[in-house]
C-alpha positions in Angstrom: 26.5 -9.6 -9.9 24.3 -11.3 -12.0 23.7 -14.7 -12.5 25.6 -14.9 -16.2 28.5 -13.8 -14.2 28.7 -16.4 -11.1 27.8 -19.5 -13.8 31.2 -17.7 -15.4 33.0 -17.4 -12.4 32.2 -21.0 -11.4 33.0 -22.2 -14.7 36.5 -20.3 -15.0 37.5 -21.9 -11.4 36.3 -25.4 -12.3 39.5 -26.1 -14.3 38.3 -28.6 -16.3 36.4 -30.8 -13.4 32.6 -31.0 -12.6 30.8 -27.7 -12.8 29.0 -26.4 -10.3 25.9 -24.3 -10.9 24.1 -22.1 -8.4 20.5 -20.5 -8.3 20.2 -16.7 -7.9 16.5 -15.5 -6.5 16.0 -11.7 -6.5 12.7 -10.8 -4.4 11.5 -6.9 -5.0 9.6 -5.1 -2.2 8.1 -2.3 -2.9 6.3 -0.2 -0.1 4.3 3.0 -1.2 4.1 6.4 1.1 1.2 7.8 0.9 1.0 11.4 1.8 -1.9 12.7 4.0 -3.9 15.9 3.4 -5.0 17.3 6.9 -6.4 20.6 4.8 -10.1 21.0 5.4 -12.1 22.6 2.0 -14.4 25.7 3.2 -17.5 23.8 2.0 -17.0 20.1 3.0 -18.7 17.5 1.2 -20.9 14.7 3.0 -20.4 11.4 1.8 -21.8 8.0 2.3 -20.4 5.1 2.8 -21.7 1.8 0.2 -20.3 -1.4 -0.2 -16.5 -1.6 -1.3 -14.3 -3.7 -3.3 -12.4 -6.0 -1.7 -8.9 -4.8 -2.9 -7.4 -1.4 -4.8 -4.8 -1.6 -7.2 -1.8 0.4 -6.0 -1.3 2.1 -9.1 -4.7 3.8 -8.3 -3.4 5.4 -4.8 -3.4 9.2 -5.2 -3.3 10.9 -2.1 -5.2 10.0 1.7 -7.2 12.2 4.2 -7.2 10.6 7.4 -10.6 11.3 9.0 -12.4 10.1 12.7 -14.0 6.3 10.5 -10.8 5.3 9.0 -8.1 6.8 6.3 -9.9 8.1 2.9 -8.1 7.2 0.0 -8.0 9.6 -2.9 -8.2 7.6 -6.3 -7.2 8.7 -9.5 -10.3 9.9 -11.2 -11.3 11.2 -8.4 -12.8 8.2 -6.6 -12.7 7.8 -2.7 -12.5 4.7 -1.3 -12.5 4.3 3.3 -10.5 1.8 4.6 -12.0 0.8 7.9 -9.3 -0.4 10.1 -9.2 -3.3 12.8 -8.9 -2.4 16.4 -6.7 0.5 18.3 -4.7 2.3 15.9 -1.1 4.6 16.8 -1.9 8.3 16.0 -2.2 8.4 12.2 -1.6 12.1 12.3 1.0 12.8 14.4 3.3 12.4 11.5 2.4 13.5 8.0 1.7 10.5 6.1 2.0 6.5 6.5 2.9 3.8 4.5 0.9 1.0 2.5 2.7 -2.2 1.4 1.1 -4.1 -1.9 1.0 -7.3 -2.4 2.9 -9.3 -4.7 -0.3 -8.7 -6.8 -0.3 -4.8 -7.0 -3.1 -4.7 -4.5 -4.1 -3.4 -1.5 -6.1 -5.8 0.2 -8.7 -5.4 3.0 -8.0 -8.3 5.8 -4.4 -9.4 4.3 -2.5 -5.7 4.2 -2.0 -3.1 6.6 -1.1 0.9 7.2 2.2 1.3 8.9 2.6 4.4 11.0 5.5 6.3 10.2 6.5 5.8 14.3 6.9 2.2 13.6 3.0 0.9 14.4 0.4 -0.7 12.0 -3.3 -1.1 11.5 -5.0 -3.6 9.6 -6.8 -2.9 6.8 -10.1 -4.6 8.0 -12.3 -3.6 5.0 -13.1 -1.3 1.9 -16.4 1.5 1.9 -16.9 3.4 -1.5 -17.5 7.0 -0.2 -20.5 8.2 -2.7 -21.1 12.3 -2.3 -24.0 13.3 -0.8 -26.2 15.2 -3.2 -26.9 19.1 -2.2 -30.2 20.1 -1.9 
């Protein structure tokens, strides 16, 4: 029902005496599932951790890789990004993927959001490395 129809509605039952009018607020949640890849490549890259930003825009999310410092996050364009989480974490693996909620900003923020474990768990997200490859030699 939208709010054009209960100002109608309230106007229609009024019958001529005072109006009443009424306030409608409509709050939208979204939560994002973020698959994990668990596949290993036959020649694994080495990557170093530097200095990350401080949130990620949720549009950026592409895929995760859960590894033994954190989850990995797979950027569009090909960027990684670890978040580092706070404290004992449930088993991210034991089911394949978790969720991320954004804020009411689009972002993913280090010390405000969190990973929920599909079993009903979470983890803080305590901060953000940029994961730069590790040149071959």
């Amino acid at each position: 029902m939208t709010v054009g129809m209960i100002v109608a509605l309230l106007l229609a039952g009024s019958g001529g005496g005072p109006v009443m009018l009424a306030q409608l607020t409509i709050r939208q949640q979204l939560i994002i599932r973020v698959p994990s890849h668990v596949r290993r490549p036959a020649d694994p890259v080495l990557y170093r951790e530097k200095n990350g930003p401080k949130c990620i825009s949720a549009g950026e999310l592409a895929g995760a890789q859960i590894s033994n410092y954190g989850v990995d996050l797979l950027l569009r364009g090909g960027n990684r990004v670890r978040a580092k989480l706070a404290g004992d974490c449930p088993p991210l693996d034991y089911y394949s993927g978790f969720y991320i909620r954004q804020g009411l900003d689009g972002q993913v923020c280090a010390e405000r959001d969190s990973i929920r474990v599909r079993s009903g768990g979470s983890c803080e997200i305590e901060r953000f490395r940029k994961l730069v490859p590790l040149s071959k030699k």
